[in-house]
N, C-alpha and C positions, 0 to 999 in steps of 0.2 A: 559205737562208732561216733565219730566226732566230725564236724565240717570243717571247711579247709580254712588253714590256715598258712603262711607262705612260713619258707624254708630259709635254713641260712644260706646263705651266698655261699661259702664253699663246696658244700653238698652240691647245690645246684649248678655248680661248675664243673664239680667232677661229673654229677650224671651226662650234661651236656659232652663232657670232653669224652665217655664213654660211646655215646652215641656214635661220633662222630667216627669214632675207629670202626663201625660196623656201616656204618652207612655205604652201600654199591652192594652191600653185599646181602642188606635185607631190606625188603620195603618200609620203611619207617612211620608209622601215622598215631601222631597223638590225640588222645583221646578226653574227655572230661572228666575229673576226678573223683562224680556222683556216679560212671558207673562202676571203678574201682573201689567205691563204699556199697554199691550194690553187690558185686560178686563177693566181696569179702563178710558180708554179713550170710551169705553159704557155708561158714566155717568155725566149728567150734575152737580150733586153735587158738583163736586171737582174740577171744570172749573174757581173757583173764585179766586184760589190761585197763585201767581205770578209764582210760580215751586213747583215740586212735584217731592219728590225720593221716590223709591220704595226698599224696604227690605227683607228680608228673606217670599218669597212666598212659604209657605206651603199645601202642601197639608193634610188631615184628613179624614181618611176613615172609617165609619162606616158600619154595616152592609144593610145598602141598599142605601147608595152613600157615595157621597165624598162632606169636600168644605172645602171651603180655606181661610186661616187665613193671611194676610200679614201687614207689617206697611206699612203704610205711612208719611214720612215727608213731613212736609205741610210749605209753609214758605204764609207769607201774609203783603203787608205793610197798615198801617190802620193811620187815623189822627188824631190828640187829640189837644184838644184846649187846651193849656197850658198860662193863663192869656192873654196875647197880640197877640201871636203868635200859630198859626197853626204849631202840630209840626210830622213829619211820623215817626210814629212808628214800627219796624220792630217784626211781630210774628212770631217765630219757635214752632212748636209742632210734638211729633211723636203720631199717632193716630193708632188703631189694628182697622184692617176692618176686615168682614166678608163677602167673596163672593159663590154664593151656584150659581146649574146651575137648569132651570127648564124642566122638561119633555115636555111641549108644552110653543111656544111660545106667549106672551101676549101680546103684544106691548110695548109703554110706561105704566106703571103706577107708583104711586107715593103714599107710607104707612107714615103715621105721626102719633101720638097723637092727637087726635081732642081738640078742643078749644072752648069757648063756643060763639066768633064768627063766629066758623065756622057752629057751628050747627046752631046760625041765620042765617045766609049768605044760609044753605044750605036748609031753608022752599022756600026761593025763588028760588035759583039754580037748586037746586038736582042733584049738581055734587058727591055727597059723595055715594059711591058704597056701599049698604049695603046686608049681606048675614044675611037670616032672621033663618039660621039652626047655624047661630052661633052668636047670639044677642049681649053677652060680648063683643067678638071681635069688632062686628061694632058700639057699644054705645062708648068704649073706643079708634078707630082708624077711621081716615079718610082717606079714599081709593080713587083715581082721576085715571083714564087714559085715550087712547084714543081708549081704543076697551072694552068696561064695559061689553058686555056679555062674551070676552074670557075670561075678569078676575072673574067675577063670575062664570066660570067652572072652569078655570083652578089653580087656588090660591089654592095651596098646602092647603090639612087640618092642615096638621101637622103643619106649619107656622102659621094660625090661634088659634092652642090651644096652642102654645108656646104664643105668642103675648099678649095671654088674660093676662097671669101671668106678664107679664114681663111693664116696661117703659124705657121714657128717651132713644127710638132708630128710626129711621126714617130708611126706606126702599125703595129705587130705583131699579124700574124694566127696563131694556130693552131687548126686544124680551124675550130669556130664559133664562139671566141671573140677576142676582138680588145682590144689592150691601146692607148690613145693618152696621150703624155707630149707634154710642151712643156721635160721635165727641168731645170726652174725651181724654185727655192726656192719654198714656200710663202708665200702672201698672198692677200687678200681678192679682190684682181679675179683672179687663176687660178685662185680655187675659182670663181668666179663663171663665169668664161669655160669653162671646162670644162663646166658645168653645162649651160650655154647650146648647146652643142656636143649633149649627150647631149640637151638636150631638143629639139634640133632634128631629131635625129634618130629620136625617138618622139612626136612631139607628132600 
């Protein structure tokens, strides 16, 4: 994790100009950016990246909690074989994460899209955590941690029948707090979608 650094101007107009379409309808309180570096050093996810600055950490509060909407700039350097030579390529992106907190602690666990080698992988395994009161959810997600009964009581409903409708998002738990990306570039509808996400699951 890396310290702050300011954003370009249109970024920070868009996130502004997002806000402003949600405001009346959720409590809005911004937050400082060190603890947006704090929560996210809870996540192996974003451990791959050479540095990482953190942006406007918001808070959103609906009627029976709160969660938090922040960028992150991700930088990454990655290598392409360019005819002869190996050449490093340097990625920048700014990415809208979604951090929610949970009422009991789970330990690790880790929400994907299943794959259809994981459903092989998982007649022999039977790492995939599946809740049989909500079928949709565990035919379309593969659930992993390392405490499987807290996460089969404690995994929020509401996160489950969001989940059913939605793709294209992976979800990182530790202890009670829970990190969800869609690891898309910034833009108007995946602040929006995001939002929509966290309010659905405090409304």
């Amino acid at each position: 994790m890396s310290d702050y650094r300011p954003l370009n101007s249109a970024t920070e107009k868009l996130f502004e100009a997002v806000l402003q379409k949600v405001d009346g309808q959720l409590e809005i309180s911004r937050k400082d950016h060190e603890l947006g570096l704090r929560l996210l050093t809870k996540f192996d996810g974003l451990k791959i990246y050479k540095s990482l600055f953190v942006h406007h950490v918001t808070e959103l509060k609906g009627r029976s909690g709160a969660f938090i909407i922040l960028l992150v700039e991700k930088h990454l350097t990655i290598v392409e074989q360019k005819r002869s030579a190996r050449v490093d390529k340097e990625i920048e992106e700014v990415e809208p994460v979604l951090l929610f907190s949970l009422p009991h602690d789970m330990g690790r666990a880790y929400i994907r899209e299943e794959t259809v080698a994981d459903k092989i992988a998982d007649m022999f395994t039977k790492v995939d955590i599946d809740f049989h009161e909500y079928p949709d959810f565990s035919k379309k997600y593969f659930v992993a941690g390392d405490s499987p009964d807290k996460i089969r009581k404690y995994l929020p409903r509401e996160l489950m029948e969001t989940l059913e409708k939605i793709s294209d998002i992976s979800i990182e738990i530790n202890g009670n707090w829970g990190l969800l990306r869609t690891e898309k570039n910034v833009s108007e509808n995946l602040l929006l979608f995001l939002i929509s996400i966290g309010y659905q699951m405090t409304k």
